[in-house]
C-alpha positions as CSV (number, residue, x, y, z in Angstrom):
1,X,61.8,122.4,6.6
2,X,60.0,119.5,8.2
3,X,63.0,118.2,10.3
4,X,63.4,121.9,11.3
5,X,60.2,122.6,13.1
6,X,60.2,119.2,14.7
7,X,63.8,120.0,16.1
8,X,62.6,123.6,17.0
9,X,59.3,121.7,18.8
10,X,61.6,119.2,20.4
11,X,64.0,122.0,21.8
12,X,61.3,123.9,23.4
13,X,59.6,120.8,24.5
14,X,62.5,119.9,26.5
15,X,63.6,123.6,27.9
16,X,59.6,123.4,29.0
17,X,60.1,119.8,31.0
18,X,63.6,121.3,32.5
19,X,61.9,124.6,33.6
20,X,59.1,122.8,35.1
21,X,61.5,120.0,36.7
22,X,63.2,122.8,38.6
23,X,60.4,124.8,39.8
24,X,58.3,122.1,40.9
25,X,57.8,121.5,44.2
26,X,60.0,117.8,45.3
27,X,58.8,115.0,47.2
28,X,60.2,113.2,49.8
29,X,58.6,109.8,50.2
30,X,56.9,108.1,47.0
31,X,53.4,106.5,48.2
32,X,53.0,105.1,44.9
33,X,56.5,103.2,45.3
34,X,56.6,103.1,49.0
35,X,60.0,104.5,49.5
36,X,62.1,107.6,50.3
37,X,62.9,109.4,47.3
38,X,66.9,110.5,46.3
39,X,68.3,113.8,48.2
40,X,70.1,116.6,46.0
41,X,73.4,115.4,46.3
42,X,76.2,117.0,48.5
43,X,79.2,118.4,46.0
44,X,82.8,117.6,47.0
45,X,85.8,117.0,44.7
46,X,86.5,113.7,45.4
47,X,82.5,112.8,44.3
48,X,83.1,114.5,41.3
49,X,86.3,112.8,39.8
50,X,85.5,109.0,41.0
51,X,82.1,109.8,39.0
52,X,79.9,109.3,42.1
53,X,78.3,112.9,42.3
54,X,77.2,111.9,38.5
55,X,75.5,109.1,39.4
56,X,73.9,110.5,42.6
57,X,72.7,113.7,40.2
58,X,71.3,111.1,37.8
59,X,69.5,109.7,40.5
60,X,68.0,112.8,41.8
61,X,66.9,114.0,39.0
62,X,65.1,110.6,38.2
63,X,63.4,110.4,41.3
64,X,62.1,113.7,41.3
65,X,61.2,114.0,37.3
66,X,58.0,115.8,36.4
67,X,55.0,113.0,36.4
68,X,57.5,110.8,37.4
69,X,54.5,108.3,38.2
70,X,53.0,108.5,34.6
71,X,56.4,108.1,33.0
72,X,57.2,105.0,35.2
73,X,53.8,103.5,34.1
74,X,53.8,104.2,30.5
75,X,57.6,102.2,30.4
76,X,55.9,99.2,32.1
77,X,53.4,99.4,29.5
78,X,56.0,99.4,26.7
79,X,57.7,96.6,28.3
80,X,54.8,94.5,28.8
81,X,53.3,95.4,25.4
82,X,56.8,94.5,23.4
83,X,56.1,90.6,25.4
84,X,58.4,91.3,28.5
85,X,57.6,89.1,31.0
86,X,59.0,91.0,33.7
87,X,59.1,94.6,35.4
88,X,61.8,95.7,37.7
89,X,62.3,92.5,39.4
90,X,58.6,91.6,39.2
91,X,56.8,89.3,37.0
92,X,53.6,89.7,35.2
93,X,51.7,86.6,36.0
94,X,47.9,85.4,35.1
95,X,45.0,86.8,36.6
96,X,46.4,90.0,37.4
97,X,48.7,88.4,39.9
98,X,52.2,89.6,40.0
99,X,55.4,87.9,41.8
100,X,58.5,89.0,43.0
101,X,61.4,87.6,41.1
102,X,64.4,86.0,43.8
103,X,67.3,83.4,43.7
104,X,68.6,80.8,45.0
105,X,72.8,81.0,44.6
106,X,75.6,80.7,46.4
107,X,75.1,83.3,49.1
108,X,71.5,82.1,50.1
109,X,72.4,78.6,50.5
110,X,75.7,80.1,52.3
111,X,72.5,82.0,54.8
112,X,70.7,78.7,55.4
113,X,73.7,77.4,57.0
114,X,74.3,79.9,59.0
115,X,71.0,80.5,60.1
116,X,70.8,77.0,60.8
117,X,73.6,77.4,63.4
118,X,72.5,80.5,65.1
119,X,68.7,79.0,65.5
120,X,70.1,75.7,66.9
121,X,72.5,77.3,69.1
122,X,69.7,79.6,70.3
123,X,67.8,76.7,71.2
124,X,69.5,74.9,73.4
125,X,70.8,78.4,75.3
126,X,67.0,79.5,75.7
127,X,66.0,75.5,77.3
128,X,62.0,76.6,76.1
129,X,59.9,75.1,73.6
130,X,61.1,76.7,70.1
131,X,59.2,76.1,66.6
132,X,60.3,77.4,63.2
133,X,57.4,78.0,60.9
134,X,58.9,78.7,57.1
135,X,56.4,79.9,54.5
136,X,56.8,79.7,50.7
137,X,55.7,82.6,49.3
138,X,52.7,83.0,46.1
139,X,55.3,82.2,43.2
140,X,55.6,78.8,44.7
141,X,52.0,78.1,46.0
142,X,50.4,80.1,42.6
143,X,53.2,78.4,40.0
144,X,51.1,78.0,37.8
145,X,50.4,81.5,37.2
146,X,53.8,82.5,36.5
147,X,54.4,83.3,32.9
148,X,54.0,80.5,30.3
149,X,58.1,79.3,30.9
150,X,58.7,81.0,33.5
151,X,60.3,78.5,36.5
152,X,61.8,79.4,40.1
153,X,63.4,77.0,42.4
154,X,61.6,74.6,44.6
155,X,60.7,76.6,47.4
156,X,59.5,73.1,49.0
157,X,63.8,71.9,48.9
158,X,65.0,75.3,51.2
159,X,61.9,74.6,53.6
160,X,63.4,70.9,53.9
161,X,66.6,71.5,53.8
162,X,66.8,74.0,56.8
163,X,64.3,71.9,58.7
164,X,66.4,68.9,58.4
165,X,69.0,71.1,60.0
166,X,67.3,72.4,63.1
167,X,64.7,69.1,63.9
168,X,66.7,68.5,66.8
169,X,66.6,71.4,68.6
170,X,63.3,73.5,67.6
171,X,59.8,72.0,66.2
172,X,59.3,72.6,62.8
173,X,56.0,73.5,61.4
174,X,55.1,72.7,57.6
175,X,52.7,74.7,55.8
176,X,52.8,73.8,52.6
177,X,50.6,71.4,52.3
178,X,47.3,73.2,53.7
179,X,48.4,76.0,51.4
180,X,48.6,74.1,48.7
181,X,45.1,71.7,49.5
182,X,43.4,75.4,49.9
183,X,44.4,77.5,47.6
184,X,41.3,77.4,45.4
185,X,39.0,77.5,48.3
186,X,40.1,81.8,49.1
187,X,42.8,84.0,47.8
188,X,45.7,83.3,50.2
189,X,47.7,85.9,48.7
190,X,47.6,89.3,47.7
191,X,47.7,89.5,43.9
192,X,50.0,93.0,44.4
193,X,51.7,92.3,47.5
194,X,54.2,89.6,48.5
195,X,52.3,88.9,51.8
196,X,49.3,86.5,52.9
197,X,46.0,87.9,53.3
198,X,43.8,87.3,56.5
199,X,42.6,83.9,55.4
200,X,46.3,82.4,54.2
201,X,47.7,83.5,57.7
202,X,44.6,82.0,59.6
203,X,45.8,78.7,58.1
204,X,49.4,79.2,59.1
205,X,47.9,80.1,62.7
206,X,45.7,76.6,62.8
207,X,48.9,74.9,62.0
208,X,50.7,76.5,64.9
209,X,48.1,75.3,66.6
210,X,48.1,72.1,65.6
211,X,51.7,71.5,66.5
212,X,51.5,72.9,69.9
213,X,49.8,69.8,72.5
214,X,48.7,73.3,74.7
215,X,46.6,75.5,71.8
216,X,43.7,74.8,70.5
217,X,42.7,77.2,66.9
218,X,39.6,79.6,67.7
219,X,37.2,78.5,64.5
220,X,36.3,81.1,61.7
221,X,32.8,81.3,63.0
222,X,34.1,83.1,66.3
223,X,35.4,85.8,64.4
224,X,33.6,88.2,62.6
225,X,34.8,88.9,59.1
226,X,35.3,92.7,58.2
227,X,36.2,93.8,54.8
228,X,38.1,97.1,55.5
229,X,39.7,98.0,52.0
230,X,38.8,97.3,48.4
231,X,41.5,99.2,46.8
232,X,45.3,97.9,47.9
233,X,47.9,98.0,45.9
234,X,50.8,96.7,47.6
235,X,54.7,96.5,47.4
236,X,54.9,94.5,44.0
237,X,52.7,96.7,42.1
238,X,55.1,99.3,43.4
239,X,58.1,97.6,41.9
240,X,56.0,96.9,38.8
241,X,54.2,100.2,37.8
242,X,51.4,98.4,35.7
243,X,48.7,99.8,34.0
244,X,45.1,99.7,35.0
245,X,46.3,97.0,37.5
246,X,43.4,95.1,39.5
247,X,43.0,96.0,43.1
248,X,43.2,93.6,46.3
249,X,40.8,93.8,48.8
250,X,41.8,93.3,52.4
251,X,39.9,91.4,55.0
252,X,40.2,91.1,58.9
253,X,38.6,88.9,61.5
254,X,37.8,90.4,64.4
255,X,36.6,88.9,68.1
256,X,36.4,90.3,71.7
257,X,39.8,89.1,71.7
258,X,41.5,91.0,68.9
259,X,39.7,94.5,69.5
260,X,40.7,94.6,73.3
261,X,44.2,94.7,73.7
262,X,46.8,97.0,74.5
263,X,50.0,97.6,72.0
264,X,53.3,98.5,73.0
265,X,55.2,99.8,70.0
266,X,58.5,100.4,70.9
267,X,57.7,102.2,73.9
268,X,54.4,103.7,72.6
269,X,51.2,102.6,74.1
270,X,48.0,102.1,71.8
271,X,44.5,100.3,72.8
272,X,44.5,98.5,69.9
273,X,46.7,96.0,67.1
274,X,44.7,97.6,63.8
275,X,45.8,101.2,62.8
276,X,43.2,102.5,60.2
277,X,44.9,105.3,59.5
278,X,47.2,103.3,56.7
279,X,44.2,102.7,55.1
280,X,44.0,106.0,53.8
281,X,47.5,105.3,52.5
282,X,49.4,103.4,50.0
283,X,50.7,101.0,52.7
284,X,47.5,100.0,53.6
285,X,49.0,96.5,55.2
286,X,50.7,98.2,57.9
287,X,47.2,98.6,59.2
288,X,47.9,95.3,61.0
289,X,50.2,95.4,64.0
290,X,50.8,99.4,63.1
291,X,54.0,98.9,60.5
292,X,57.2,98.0,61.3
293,X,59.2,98.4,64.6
294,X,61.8,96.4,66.1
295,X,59.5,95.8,69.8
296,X,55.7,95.0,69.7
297,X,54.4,93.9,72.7
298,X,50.4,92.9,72.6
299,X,48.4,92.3,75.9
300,X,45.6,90.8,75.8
301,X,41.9,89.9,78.0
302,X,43.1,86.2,78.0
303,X,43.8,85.1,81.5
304,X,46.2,82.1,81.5
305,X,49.6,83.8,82.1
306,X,51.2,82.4,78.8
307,X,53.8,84.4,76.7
308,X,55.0,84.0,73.4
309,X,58.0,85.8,71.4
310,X,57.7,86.0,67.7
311,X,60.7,86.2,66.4
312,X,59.7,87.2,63.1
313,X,59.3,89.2,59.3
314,X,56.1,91.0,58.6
315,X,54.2,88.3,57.0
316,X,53.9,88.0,61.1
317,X,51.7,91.1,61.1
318,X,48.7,89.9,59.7
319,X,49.0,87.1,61.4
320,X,48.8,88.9,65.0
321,X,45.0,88.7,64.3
322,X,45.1,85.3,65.1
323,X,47.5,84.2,67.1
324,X,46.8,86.7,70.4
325,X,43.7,84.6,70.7
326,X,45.9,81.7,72.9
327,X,48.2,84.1,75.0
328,X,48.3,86.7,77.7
329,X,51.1,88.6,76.1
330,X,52.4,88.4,72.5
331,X,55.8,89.8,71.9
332,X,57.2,90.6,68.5
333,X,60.9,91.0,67.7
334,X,62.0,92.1,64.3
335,X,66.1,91.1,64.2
336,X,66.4,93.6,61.4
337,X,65.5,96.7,64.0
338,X,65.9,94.7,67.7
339,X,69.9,94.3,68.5
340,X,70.0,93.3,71.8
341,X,70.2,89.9,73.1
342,X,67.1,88.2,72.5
343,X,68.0,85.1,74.9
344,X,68.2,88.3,78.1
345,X,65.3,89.2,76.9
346,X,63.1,85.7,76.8
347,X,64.4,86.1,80.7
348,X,63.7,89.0,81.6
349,X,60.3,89.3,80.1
350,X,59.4,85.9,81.6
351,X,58.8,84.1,77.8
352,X,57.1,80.6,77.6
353,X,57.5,79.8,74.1
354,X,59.4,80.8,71.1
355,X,58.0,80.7,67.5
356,X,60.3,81.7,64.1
357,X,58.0,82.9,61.2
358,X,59.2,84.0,57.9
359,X,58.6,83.7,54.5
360,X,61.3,82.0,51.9
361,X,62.7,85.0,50.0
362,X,63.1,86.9,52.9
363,X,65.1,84.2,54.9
364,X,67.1,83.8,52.0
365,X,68.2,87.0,52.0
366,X,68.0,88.7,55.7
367,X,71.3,88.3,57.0
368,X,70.0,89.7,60.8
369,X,68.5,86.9,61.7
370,X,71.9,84.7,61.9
371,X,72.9,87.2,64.3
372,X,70.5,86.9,67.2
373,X,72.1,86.1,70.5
C-alpha cells in the first residue's frame, strides 16, 4: 500500500513538473550563467536517425527546466557535500575562492609554437616597438588555495617558454614576480571570476611602464578610488553554481584622465570607458571598456600624439583604467572578433607602439591570435 501511494505521488509529481515545463514562459540568455540558452530544435529525418535531434531535445529541455537555477545549485551542493573537489570544470578552493580547471597537452604546447611564429613574424613586418605581456592567472598566483592535492602545471614554464621564443623580436614583460611579492597586500583577483581586479591590473600597468624608457606609472594617490559594486559574481561562479557563495566587490580608480574620454566601439561613439549599466547585471565586469567588441578605440585629454594598439583578451579591459593615462589614443583589437589585417591597420591608423596582453589559459587555448596578419 505504501509503495503505491508513493508511486501514485511520484506520477503526479512529475505530470505537474512536465505541465509546468511546457507552459512556462522560456528564456533566452541565462544571467545567472552568462550565456544563451538551447533553441527548440529544428526536426528533419536525417537529425532524427544519426540521433542528433535526441541530443539537441535533451539539451533544450535542460536548459529551459522549471527552476532550472535551484536545481543546478542543489547538484553543486551534493557534489561538494559527497567531498568533490570540483564543479563543471571549476574548483572549489579556500576562502571562497574558486578556479577554473585547464591543461596543458599536446594541442596547447602545439599553440605556443605557433603563436610564437605569427608574433615574431608580425614583428619584424610592423618595424615598431612590440611587447608581450603574459599573465598567469589566480590558480597559479593563489596555489595554495587550491584544494588540499590539487596541482596544475607551472604556469611560470609556458610564460618562459614562449618568451624565450619571441625575445628577439618583441619586449617581453614579466609579471609574475610583483604578483606574487603582492598578493597579500590586496585581492588581485576576483574570488568568482577568472579576471584581475582594479588593483592586480594596476600592477600589470606599472610594469608596462617600467619596461617602456618613454612612460612613467601615474601613482595610486592620483586616482581616486571608487567602490562601484559589492555583489559580483562572475564567470566561475557561473560554471560552478555554489551555494551561498561569497560576493566580490569591484573597485575603480578614477582621474581627470579616465572620466574624459571618448569611446569608439565598433563604430559607436560613447563619452566615456565605464558603462554602469552592467552593473545592474550579472556581467557586471563588462562595466569596464563596455564588454566585448572586436574595435575599441579610446581618445583621450592627453596631448602628446602617442598611440598604442592592444592587441589583447579581456583581462585588457580592466586594465584600460590605467593605461589611457600615457597616450592620446588607445586602440583595442580583439583577434577573436577583428579579421582584418592588423599590420594595414597599425598604418593606417598611424600606431606608435604595440603591446600583446593575455592571460595563460586563454593563450593556451585561443587559436585566433596565431592568425593575425
Amino acid at each position: 500500500m505504501k509503495n503505491k501511494i508513493f508511486f501514485i505521488i511520484f506520477m503526479i509529481t512529475w505530470i505537474l513538473l512536465v505541465v509546468l515545463n511546457i507552459f512556462s514562459p522560456k528564456e533566452i540568455f541565462s544571467e545567472q550563467e552568462n550565456r544563451y540558452l538551447a533553441s527548440i530544435p529544428r526536426f528533419s529525418y536525417k537529425d532524427l536517425v544519426n540521433g542528433k535531434y535526441a541530443d539537441n531535445l535533451n539539451t533544450y529541455i535542460n536548459d529551459h527546466f522549471i527552476i532550472r537555477n535551484f536545481w543546478l545549485k542543489l547538484n553543486s551542493f551534493i557534489q561538494i557535500s559527497t567531498g568533490k573537489k570540483e564543479n563543471n570544470g571549476v574548483y572549489i578552493g579556500k576562502d571562497n575562492y574558486l578556479f577554473e580547471k585547464y591543461r596543458y597537452g599536446y594541442d596547447e604546447r602545439n599553440n605556443i609554437e605557433k603563436i610564437s611564429n605569427t608574433v615574431n613574424k608580425f614583428a619584424q613586418k610592423v618595424k615598431i616597438p612590440t611587447y608581450f605581456m603574459l599573465v598567469p592567472n589566480s590558480n597559479y598566483i593563489y596555489k595554495e588555495k587550491l584544494p588540499d592535492n590539487v596541482e596544475l602545471y607551472d604556469q611560470s614554464i609556458i610564460i618562459n617558454e614562449l618568451y624565450e621564443k619571441i625575445n628577439d623580436y618583441a619586449k617581453t614583460i614579466d609579471v609574475t614576480n610583483i604578483l606574487k611579492n603582492n598578493k597579500e597586500n590586496q585581492q588581485l583577483y576576483f574570488r568568482t571570476d577568472h579576471h584581475m581586479t582594479s588593483y592586480g591590473a594596476y600592477l600589470l600597468y606599472t610594469e608596462f611602464c617600467n619596461s617602456n624608457d618613454n612612460l612613467n606609472a601615474k601613482m595610486l594617490s592620483d586616482f581616486k578610488k571608487k567602490v562601484i559594486s559589492t555583489d559580483f559574481l562572475g564567470t566561475l561562479d557561473s560554471k560552478a553554481q555554489i551555494f551561498n557563495q561569497r560576493k566580490d566587490c569591484i573597485e575603480v580608480y578614477l582621474n581627470d584622465i579616465n572620466m574624459n574620454v571618448e569611446g569608439v566601439y565598433d563604430g559607436k561613439v560613447y563619452h566615456s570607458m565605464f558603462n554602469e549599466e552592467y552593473l545592474k547585471q550579472k556581467d557586471k565586469y563588462s562595466y569596464f571598456l563596455n564588454g566585448n567588441y572586436s574595435k575599441v578605440v579610446i581618445k583621450t585629454k592627453v596631448d602628446n600624439e602617442k598611440k598604442l594598439l592592444i592587441i589583447k583578451d579581456s583581462y585588457a579591459h580592466i586594465m584600460s583604467q590605467f593605461i589611457c593615462q600615457n597616450y592620446e589614443e588607445v586602440h583595442f583589437l580583439d583577434p577573436r572578433y577583428y579579421n582584418a589585417s592588423i599590420s594595414d591597420y597599425i598604418v593606417k591608423n598611424k600606431i606608435d607602439e604595440v603591446l600583446f596582453l593575455y592571460n595563460v589559459s586563454n593563450l593556451l587555448t585561443d587559436i585566433s591570435l596565431r592568425g593575425i596578419k
